[in-house]
N, C-alpha and C positions, 0 to 999 in steps of 0.2 A: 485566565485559567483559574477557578476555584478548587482547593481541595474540599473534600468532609471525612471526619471520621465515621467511620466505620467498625462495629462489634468484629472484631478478631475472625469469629465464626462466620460471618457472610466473606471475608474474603479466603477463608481456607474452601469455604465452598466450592468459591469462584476458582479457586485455582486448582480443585480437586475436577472440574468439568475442563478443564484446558487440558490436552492430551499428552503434552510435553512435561506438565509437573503432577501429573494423575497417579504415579507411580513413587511420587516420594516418599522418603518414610514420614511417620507422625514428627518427631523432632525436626525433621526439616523443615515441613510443610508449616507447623508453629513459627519455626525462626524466621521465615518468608513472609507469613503474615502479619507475624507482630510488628514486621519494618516498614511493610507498604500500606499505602496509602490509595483511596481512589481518589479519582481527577476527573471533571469535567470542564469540557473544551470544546469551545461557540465555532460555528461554521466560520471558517478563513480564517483562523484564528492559529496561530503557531506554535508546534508543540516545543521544537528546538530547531537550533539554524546549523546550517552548514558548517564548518570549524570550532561550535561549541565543543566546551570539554562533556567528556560522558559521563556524568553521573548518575544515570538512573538509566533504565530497560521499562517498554513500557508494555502491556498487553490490551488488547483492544475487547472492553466489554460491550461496547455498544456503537454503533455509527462505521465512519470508515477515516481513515489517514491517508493520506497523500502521501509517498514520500519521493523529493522532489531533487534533483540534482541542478544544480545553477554552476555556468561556465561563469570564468573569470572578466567576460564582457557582458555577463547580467542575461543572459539566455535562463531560461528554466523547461526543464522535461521532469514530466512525474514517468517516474519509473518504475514504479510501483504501489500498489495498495492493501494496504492493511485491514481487515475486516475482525469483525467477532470471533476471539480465539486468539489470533494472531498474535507474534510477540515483534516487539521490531525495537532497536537502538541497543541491540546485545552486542554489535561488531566491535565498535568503541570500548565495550568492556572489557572485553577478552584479548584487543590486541594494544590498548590503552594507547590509543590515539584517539586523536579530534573527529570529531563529527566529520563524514564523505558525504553525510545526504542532508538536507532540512525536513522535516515532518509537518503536515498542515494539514488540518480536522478538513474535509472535504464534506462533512454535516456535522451536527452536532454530536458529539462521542462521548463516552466516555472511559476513562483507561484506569489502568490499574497501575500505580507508578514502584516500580522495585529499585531501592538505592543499588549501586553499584557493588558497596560491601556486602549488602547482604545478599546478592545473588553470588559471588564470587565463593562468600563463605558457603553457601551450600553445593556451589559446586565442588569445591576441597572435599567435602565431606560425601559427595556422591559422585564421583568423576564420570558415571554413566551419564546424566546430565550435558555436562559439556560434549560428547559425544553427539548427545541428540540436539541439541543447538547447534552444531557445527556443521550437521546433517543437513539441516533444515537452511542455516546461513547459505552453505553452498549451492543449494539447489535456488536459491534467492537468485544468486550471484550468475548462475549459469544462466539461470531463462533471462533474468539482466541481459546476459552478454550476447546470448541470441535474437533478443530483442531488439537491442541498440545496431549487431553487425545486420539484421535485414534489415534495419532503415536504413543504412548505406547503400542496398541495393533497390532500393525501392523510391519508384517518385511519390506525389501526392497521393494520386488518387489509389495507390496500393496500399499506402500507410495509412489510410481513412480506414481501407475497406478491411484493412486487417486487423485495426482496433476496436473498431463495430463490431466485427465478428467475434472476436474476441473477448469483449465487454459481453455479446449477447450471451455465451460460452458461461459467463457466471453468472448472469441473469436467468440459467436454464431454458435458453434459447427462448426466451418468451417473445425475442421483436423487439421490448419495450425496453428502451434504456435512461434513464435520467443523467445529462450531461451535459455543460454548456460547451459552445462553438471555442471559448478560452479555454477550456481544460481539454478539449481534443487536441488543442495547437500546443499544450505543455506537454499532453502524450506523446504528440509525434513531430512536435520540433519544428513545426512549419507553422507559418504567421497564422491569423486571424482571418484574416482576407482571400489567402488563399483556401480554408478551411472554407468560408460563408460561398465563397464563388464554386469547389467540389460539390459542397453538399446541395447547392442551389442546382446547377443540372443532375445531380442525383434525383431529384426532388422533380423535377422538370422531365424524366425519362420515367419516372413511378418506382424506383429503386425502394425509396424512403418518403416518410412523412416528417416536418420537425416541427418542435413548438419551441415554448420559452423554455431551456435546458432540458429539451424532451428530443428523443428520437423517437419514430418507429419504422423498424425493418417490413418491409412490405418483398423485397426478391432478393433473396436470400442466395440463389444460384448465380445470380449476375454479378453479386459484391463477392462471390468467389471467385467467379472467373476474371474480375477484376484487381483482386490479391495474388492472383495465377499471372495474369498474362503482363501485367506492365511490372513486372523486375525486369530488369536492365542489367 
């Protein structure tokens, strides 16, 4: 990971276009910028790990983040993604524990890094802030928790066809998704193998197209009725 500095003025910009600090006042918005720093971060490349301590909240100006949860036998599910805008490692702060996720540049990014202190102090000084990070944390946490309890009830080939759809869902339904066969099996928790063998009769019935970390949706009504009909 490299930092650079950065004129004061390109990051009050930057955080005058994020919607969650677009509303602070001038003295805040200064004290925010003068602390942070931008970060660029190489594709696979790890922003922080799992049980690290929290010192820094980061915001996503460019690329996408991973963020990844690992069981205590070395399993890994991303559970989430972070895009342009997005803030993510505020939990840690706020409730001053250890890191619950690990974060990994899923392309090349780059973020905006806010110390701990100086996010904390502009929250004291604006408490409407923390309100809206907490806002935003929980609704994280809820689509989390509905995410993780349907893979409980869902086999493979529901868990594919609900991530696809869902990926396309931010892709603006284009079809086209960039994603490799490993990061589907971190999505939804199932090997490798079983991923290549789904997507292979997918592929086999005209569902789908795939390439080298390339999907395309080609029926669109079949991957639903597929997300539909095999919960269990």
């Amino acid at each position: 990971m490299k930092t650079r500095g950065e004129p004061v003025q390109e990051i009050q910009k930057f955080l005058g276009s994020v919607s969650l600090f677009s509303k602070l006042s001038e003295s805040s918005a200064n004290s925010l910028a003068d602390a942070s720093k931008f970060q660029t971060v190489k594709k696979g490349e790890m922003v922080f790990l799992q049980s690290d301590l929290c010192e820094s909240a980061y915001i996503v100006r460019s690329g996408t983040i991973s963020i990844v949860l690992q069981s205590p036998d070395g399993r890994e599910m991303i559970i989430n993604e972070m895009r342009s805008g997005d803030m993510f490692g505020e939990l840690g702060i706020l409730t001053r524990k250890s890191r619950s996720t690990s974060a990994m540049a899923r392309s090349d990014s780059e973020l905006l890094v806010i110390p701990r202190e100086a996010l904390l102090k502009v929250i004291d000084q604006e408490p409407q802030l923390a309100r809206l990070i907490l806002e935003i944390t929980a609704g994280r946490l809820q689509m989390s928790s509905e995410r993780e309890s349907a893979l409980v009830f869902m086999d493979a080939q529901a868990r594919l066809a609900h991530l696809l759809l869902e990926l396309d869902k931010l892709e603006k339904e284009t079809g086209y998704i960039t994603i490799s066969q490993d990061e589907l099996a971190h999505h939804t928790g199932l090997i490798r193998q079983t991923v290549a063998k789904v997507l292979g009769k997918w592929r086999r019935k005209g569902y789908l197209l795939t390439g080298r970390g390339r999907i395309v949706l080609l029926n669109h009504k079949a991957l639903k009725e597929m997300e539909h009909q095999m919960i269990v």
